[in-house]
C-alpha positions as CSV (number, residue, x, y, z in Angstrom):
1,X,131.8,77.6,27.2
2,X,129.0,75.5,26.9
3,X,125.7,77.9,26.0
4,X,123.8,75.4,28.4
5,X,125.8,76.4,31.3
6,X,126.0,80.1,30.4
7,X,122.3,79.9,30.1
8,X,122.1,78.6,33.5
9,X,124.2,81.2,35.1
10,X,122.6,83.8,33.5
11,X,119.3,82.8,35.0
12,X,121.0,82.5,38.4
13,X,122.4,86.0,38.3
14,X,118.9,87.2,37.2
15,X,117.2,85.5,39.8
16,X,119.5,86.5,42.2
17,X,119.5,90.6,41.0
18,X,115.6,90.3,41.2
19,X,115.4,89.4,45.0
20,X,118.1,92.3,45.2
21,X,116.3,95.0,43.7
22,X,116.2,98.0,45.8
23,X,113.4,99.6,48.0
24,X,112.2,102.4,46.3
25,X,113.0,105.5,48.8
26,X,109.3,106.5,49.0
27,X,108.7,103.1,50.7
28,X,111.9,103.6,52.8
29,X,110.9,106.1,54.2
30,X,107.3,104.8,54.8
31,X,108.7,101.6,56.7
32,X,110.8,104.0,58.9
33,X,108.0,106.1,59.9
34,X,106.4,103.4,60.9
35,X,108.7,102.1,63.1
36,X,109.3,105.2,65.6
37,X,106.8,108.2,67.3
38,X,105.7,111.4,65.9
39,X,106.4,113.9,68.1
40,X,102.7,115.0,68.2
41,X,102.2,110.9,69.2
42,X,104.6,111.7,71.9
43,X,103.2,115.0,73.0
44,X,99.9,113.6,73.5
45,X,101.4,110.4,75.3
46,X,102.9,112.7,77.9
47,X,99.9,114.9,78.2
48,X,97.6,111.5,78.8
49,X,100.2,110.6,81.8
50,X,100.4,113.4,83.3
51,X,96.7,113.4,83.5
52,X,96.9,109.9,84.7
53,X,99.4,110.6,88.1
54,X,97.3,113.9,88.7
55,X,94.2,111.9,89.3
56,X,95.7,108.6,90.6
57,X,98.4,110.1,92.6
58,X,95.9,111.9,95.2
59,X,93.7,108.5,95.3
60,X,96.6,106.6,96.3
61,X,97.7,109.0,99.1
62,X,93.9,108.6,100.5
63,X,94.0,105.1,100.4
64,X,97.8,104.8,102.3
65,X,96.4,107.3,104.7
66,X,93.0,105.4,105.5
67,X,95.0,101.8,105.6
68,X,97.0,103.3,108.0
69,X,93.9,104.9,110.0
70,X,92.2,101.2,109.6
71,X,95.7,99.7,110.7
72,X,95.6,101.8,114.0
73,X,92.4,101.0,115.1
74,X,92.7,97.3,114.0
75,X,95.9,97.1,116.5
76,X,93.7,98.6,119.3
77,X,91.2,96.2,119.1
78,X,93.9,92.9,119.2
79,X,95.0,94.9,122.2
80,X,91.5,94.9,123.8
81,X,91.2,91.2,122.9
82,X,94.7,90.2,124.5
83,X,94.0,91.5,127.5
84,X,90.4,89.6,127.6
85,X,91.7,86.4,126.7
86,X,94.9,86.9,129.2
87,X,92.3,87.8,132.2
88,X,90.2,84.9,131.6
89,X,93.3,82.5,131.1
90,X,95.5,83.7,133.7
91,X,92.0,84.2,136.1
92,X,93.3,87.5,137.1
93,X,93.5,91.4,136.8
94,X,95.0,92.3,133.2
95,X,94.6,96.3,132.1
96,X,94.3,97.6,129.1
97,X,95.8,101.2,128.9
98,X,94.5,104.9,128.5
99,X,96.7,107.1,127.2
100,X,95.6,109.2,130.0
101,X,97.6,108.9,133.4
102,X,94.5,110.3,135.2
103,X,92.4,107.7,133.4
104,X,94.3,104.5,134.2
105,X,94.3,105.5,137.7
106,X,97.5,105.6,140.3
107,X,97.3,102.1,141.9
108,X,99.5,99.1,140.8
109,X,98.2,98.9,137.1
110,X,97.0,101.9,136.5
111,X,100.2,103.2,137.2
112,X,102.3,100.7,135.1
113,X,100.5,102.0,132.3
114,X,101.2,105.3,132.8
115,X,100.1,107.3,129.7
116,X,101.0,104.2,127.2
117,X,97.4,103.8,125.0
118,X,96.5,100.1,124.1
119,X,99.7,98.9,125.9
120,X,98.4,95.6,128.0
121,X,99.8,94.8,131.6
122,X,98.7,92.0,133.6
123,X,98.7,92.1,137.5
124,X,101.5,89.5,138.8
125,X,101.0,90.0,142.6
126,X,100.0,92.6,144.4
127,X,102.3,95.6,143.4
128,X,104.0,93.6,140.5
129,X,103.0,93.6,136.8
130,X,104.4,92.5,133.9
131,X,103.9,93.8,130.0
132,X,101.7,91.8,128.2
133,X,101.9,94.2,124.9
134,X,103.4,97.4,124.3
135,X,101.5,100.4,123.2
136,X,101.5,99.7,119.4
137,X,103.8,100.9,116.6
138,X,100.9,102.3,114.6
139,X,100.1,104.8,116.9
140,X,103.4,106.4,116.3
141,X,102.5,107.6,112.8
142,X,102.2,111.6,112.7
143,X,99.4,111.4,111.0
144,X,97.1,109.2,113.3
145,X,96.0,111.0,116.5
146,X,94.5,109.5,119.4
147,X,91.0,111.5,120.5
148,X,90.8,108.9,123.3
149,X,91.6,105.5,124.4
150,X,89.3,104.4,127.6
151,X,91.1,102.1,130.5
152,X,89.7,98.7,130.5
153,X,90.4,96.4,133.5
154,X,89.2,92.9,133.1
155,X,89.0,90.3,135.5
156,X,88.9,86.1,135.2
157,X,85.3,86.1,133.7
158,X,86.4,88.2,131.1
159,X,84.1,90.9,131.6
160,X,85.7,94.5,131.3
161,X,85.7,98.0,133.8
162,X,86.6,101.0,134.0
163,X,89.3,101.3,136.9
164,X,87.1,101.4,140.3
165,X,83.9,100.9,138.5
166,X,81.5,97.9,139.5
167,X,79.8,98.2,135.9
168,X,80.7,96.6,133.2
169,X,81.9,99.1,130.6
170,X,79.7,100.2,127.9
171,X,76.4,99.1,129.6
172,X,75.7,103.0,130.5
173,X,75.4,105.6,128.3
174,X,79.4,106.3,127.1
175,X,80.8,102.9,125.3
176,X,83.5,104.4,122.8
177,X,86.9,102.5,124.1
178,X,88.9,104.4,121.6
179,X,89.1,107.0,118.6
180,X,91.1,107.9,116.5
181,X,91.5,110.3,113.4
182,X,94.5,111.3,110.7
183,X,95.5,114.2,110.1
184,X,95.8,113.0,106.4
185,X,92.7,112.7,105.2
186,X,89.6,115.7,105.1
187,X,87.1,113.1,104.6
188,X,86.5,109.5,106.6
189,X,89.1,110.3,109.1
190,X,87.9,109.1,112.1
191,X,87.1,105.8,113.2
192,X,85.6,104.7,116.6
193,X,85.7,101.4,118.7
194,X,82.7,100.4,121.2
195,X,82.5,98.0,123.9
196,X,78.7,96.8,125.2
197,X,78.2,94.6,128.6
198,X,81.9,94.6,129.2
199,X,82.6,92.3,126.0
200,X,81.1,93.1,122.9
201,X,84.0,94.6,121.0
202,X,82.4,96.7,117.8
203,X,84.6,99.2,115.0
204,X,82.8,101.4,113.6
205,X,82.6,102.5,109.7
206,X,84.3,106.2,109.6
207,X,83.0,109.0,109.8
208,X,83.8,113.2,108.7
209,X,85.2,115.2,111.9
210,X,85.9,118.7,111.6
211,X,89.2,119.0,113.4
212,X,91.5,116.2,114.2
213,X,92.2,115.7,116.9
């Protein structure tokens, strides 16, 4: 055999054994350490987490609970503008409803709304109604209680009464149209809407009650 060509292979087979040398086990070892947990790294991972859904998990509860609060009154107060808008367009008698029987009164309105709060009717002759918009879903929550929910009658000007009253509502002393509060929540639970000059539609920030409702 030619010593040229042995020579070669011989330096192939060396090169090729010295990208083969093995990984001493020390640093075996130390590259598979790296790649995985301790379990103290995992222990103090869980502990971290579980710290993490104690303190977020009661947050995000509050926050559900006062969206939903917010929610409630929001849908009371689209009520209380439908019913505006449908008086002034239709130039008639539209009611928006108590969720007291007593309150909404016994005549043709009043008694199509029954005990149905923020549900709208609108007078279509003169003992006929019609539903404008039923009482709405978010008052059927558990948590959200109605305190109260005034009747409002408004006529073709779009200026809004109690039932029988000749004053607008809300120009006197009492001009909360509706409150409500959740059971849910021990702090900013209740929320009130106003009504001034038998118009001027106003939600207020929350506030703390002591009971609900």
């Amino acid at each position: 055999m030619d010593p040229g060509v042995g020579g070669n292979v011989n330096r192939m087979d060396f090169g090729k054994l010295a990208k083969r040398r093995p990984v001493p086990r020390g640093k075996q070892a130390s590259v598979q350490r790296e790649q995985g947990f301790t379990m103290v790294e995992l222990v103090i991972t869980m502990v971290v987490a579980a710290i993490l859904f104690a303190v977020a998990i009661p947050n995000f509860s509050n926050l559900i609970n006062s969206n939903r609060l917010t929610t409630g009154a929001n849908a009371l107060i689209g009520a209380l503008n439908t019913a505006r808008m449908e008086a002034i367009k239709r130039n008639g008698s539209v009611q928006f409803c108590s969720n007291l029987a007593s309150t909404n009164t016994t005549d043709t309105l009043g008694s199509a709304c029954a005990t149905n709060a923020g549900a709208v009717f609108v007078l279509t002759g003169t003992t006929t109604t019609s539903t404008l918009l039923a009482a709405p879903a978010a008052l059927s929550i558990p948590s959200i209680q109605v305190r109260s929910v005034a009747a409002i009658r408004f006529n073709g000007t779009g200026v809004g009464y109690a039932p029988g009253s000749t004053t607008p509502f809300g120009s006197g002393t009492g001009n909360t149209v509706v409150e409500l509060c959740s059971t849910a929540l021990k702090t900013n639970n209740d929320i009130q809407v106003t009504m001034a000059t038998g118009s001027i539609i106003t939600s207020l920030p929350p506030t703390t009650v002591a009971s609900c409702p």
